[in-house]
Backbone as CSV, one residue per row, in Angstrom:
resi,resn,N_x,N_y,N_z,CA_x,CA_y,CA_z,C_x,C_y,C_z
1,UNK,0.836,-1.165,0.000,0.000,0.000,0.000,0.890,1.241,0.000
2,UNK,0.661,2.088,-1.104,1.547,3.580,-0.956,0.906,4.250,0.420
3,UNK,2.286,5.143,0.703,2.166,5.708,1.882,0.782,7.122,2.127
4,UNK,0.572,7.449,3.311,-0.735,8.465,3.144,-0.128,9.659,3.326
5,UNK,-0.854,10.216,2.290,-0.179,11.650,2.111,-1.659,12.936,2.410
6,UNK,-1.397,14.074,2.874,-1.985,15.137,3.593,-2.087,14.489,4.912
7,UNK,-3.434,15.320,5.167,-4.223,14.945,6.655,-4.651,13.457,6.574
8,UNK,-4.432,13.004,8.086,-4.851,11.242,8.041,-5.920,10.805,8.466
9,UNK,-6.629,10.430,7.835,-7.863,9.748,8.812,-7.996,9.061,10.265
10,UNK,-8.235,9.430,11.609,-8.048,8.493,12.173,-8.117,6.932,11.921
11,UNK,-8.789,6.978,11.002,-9.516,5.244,11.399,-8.332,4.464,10.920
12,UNK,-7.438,5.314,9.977,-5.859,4.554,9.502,-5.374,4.169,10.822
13,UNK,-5.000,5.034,11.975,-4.650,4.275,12.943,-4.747,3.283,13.946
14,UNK,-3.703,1.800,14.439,-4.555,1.289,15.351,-3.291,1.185,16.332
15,UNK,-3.426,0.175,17.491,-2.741,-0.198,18.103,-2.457,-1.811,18.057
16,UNK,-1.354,-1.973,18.207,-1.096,-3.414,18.063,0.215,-3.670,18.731
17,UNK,0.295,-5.194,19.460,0.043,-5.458,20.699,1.434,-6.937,19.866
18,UNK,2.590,-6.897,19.948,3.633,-7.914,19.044,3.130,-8.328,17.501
19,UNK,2.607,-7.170,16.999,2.562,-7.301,15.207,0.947,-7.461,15.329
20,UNK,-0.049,-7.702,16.471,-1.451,-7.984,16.419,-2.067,-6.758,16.646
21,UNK,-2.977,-6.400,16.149,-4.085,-5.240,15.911,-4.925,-5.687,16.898
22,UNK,-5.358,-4.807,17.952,-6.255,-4.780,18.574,-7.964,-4.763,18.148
23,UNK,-8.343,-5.692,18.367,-9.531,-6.070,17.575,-10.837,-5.073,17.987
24,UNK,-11.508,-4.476,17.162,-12.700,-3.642,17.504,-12.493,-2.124,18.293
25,UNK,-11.371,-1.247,18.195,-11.299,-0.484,18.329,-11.967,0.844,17.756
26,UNK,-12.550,1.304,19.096,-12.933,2.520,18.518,-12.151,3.794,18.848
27,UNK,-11.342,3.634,19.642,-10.473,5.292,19.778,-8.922,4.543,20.323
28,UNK,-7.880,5.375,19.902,-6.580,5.119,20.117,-6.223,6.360,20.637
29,UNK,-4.979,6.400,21.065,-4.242,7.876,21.075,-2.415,7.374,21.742
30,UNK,-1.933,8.232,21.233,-0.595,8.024,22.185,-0.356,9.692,22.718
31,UNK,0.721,9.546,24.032,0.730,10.956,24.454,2.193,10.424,25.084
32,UNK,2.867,11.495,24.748,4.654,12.080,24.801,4.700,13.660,25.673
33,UNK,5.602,13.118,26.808,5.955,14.092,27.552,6.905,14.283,27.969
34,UNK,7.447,15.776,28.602,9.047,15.967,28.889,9.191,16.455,29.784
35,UNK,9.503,16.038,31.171,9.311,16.735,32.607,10.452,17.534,32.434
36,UNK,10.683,18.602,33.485,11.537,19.409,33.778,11.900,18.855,35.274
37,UNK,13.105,19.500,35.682,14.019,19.520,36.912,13.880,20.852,37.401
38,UNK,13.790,21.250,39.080,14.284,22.554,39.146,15.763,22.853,39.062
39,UNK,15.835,23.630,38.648,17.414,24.283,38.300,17.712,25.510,38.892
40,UNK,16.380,26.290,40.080,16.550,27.489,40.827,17.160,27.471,41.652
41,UNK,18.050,29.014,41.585,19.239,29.082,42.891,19.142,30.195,43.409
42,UNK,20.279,30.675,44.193,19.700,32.010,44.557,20.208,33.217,43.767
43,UNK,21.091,32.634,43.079,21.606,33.605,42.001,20.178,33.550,40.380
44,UNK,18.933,32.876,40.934,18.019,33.242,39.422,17.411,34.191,40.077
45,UNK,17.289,35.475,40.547,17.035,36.786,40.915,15.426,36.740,41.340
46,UNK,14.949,35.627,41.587,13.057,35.004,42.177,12.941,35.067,40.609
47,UNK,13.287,34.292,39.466,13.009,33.435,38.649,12.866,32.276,38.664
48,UNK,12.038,31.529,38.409,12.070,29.801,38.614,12.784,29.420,37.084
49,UNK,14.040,28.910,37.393,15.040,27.905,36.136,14.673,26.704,36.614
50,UNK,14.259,25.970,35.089,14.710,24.691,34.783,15.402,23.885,33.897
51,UNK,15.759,22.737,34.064,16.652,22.140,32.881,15.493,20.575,32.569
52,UNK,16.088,20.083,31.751,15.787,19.467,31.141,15.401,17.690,32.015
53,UNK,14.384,16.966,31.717,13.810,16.042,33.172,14.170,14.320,32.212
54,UNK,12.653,13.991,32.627,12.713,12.311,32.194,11.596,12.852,31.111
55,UNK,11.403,12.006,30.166,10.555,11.595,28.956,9.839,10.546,29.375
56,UNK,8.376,10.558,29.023,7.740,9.523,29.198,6.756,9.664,27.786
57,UNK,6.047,8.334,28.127,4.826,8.236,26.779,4.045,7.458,27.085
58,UNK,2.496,6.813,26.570,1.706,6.548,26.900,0.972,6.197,25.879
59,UNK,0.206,4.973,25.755,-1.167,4.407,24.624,-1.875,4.448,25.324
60,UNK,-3.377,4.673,24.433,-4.678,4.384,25.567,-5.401,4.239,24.193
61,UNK,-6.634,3.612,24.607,-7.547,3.078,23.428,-8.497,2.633,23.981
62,UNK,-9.916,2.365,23.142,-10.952,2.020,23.523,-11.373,0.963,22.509
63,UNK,-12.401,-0.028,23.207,-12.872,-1.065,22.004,-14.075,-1.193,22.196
64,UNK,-15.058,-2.512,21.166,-16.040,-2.851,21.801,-15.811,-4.344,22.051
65,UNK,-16.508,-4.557,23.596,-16.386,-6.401,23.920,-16.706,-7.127,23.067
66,UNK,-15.863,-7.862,23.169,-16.190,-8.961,22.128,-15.792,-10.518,22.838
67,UNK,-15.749,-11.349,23.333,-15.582,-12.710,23.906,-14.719,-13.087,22.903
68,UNK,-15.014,-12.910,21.710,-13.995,-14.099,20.239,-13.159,-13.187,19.043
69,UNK,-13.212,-11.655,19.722,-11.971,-10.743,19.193,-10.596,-11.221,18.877
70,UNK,-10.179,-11.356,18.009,-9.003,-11.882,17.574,-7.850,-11.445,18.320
71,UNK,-7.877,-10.011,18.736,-7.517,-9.745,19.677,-7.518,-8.562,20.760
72,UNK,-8.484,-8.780,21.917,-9.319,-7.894,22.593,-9.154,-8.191,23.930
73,UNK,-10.182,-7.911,24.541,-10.533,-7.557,26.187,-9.599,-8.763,26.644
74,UNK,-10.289,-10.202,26.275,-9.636,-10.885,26.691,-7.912,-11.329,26.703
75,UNK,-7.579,-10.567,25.941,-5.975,-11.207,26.081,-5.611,-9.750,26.398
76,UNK,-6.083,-8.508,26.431,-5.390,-7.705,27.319,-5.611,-8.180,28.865
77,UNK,-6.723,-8.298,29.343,-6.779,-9.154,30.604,-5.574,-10.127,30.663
78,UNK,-5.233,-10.921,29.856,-4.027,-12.292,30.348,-2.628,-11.195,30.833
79,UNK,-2.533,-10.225,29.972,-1.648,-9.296,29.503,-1.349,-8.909,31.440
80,UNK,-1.980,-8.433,31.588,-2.326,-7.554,33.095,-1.795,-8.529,34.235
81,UNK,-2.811,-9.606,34.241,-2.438,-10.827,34.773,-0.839,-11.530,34.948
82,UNK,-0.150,-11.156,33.743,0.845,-11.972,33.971,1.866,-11.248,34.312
83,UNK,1.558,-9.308,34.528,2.509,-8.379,34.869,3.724,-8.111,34.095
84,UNK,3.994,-8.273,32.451,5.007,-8.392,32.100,4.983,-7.307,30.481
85,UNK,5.601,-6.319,30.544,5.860,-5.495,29.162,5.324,-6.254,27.894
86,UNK,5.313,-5.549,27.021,4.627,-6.246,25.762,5.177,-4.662,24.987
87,UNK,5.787,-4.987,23.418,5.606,-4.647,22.374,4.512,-3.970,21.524
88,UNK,4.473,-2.427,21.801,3.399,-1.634,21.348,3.245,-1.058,20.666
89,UNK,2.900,-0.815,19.455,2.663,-0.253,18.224,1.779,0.600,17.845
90,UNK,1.961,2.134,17.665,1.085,2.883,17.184,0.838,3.149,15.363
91,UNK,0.483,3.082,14.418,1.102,2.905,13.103,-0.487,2.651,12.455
92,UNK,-0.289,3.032,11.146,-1.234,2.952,10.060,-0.800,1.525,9.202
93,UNK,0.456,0.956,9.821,0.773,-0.280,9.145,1.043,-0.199,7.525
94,UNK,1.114,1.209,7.201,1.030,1.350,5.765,2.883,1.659,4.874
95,UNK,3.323,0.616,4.310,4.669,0.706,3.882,4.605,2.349,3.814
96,UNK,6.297,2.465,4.630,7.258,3.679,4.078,6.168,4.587,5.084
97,UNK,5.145,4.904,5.660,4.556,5.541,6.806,5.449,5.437,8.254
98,UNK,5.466,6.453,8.582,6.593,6.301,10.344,4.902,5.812,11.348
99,UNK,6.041,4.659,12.358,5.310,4.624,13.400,5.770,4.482,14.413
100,UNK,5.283,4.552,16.013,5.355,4.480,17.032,5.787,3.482,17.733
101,UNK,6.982,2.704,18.365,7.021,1.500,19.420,7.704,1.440,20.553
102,UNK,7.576,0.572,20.964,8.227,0.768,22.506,7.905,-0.279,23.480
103,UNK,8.310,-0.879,24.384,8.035,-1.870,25.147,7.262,-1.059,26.388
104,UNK,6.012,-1.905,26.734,5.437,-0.886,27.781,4.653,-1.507,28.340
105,UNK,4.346,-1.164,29.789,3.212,-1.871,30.669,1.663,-1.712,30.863
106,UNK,1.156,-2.757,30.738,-0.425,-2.025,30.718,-1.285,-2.065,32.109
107,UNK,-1.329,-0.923,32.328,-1.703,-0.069,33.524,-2.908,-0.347,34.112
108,UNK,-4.155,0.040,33.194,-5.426,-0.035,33.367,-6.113,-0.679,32.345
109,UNK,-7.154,-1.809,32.680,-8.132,-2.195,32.127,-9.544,-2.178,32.574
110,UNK,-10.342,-1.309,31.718,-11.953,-1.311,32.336,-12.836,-1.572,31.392
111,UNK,-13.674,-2.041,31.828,-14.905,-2.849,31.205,-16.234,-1.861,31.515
112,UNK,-17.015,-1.361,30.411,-18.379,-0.435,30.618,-19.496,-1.352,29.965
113,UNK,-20.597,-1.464,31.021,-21.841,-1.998,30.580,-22.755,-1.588,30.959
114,UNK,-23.785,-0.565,30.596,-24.531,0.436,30.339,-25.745,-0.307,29.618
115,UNK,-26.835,0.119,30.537,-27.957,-0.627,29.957,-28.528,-0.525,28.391
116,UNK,-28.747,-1.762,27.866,-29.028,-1.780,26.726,-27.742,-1.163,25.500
117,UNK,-26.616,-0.772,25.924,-25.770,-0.500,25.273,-24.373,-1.230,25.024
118,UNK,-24.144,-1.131,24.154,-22.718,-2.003,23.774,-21.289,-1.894,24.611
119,UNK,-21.133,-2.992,25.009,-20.257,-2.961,26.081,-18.943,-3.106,25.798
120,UNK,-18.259,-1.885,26.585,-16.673,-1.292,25.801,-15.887,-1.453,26.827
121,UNK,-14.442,-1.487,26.317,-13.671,-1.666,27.199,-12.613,-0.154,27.112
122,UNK,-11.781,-0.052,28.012,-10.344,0.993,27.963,-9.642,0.096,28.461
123,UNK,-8.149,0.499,27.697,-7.187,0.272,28.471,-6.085,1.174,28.507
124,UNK,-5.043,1.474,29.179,-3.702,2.393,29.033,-2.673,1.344,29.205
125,UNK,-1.755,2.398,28.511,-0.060,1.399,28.385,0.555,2.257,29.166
126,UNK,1.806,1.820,30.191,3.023,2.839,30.443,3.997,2.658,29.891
127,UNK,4.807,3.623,28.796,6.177,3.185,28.533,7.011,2.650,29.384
128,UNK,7.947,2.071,28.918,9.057,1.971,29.998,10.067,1.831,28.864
129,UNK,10.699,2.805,28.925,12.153,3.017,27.898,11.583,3.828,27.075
130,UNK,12.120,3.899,25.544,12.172,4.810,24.597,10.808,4.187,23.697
131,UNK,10.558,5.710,23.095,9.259,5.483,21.877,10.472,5.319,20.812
132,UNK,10.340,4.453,20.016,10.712,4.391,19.103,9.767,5.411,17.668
133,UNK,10.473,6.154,16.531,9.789,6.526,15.430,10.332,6.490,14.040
134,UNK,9.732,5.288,13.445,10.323,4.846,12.161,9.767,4.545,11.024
135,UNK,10.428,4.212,10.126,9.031,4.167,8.748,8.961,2.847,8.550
136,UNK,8.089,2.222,8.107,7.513,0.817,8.299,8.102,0.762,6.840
137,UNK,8.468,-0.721,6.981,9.277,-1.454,5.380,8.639,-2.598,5.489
């Protein structure tokens, strides 16, 4: 597939979980941040200095339940369960397109069931180490 060019559709993006797409997703997102340190002394004249901190990042996504999702609620549940990093992928999967990875822990899993309505799940990732950003071959 040629690569996407202008503005992207969300729905190009998913998350995926060692090369597997999270099955029935309806919202993704990743979020990148850059803490600061204080660096104030008494020589910054009652200025607050800072320098430069830790980097962190973050997936979060939403689906709908599914029991026989190829891959969903249920194996993020095993995921949680067994307490151990997993391989995370933000990406349109589309050759020569850059995407997102990183080994990371998954934090939160919740389950919504709302009468008469379709029952969804969330979950969040915590990085742990570096986002990777590269173009898919």
């Amino acid at each position: 597939m040629a690569a996407i060019t202008g503005p992207v559709n969300g729905t190009s993006f998913g998350i995926y979980i060692g090369g597997t797409l999270i099955a029935k997703a309806t919202s993704s997102s990743l979020s990148r941040s850059h803490g600061t340190r204080d660096a104030t002394s008494k020589d910054s004249a009652g200025d607050s200095e800072s320098l430069e901190g830790l980097r962190e990042w973050s997936i979060e996504g939403e689906g709908l339940f599914a029991f026989d999702s190829a891959y969903g609620v249920v194996d993020l549940n095993a995921v949680l369960q067994t307490r151990t990093a997993v391989v995370v992928r933000f990406s349109t999967e589309t050759t020569t397109d850059q995407y997102w990875n990183g080994s990371a822990i998954l934090t939160e899993l919740s389950v919504d069931s709302s009468t008469e309505e379709t029952v969804t799940y969330s979950y969040s990732f915590q990085g742990t180490g570096p986002l990777n950003f590269t173009a898919l071959t």
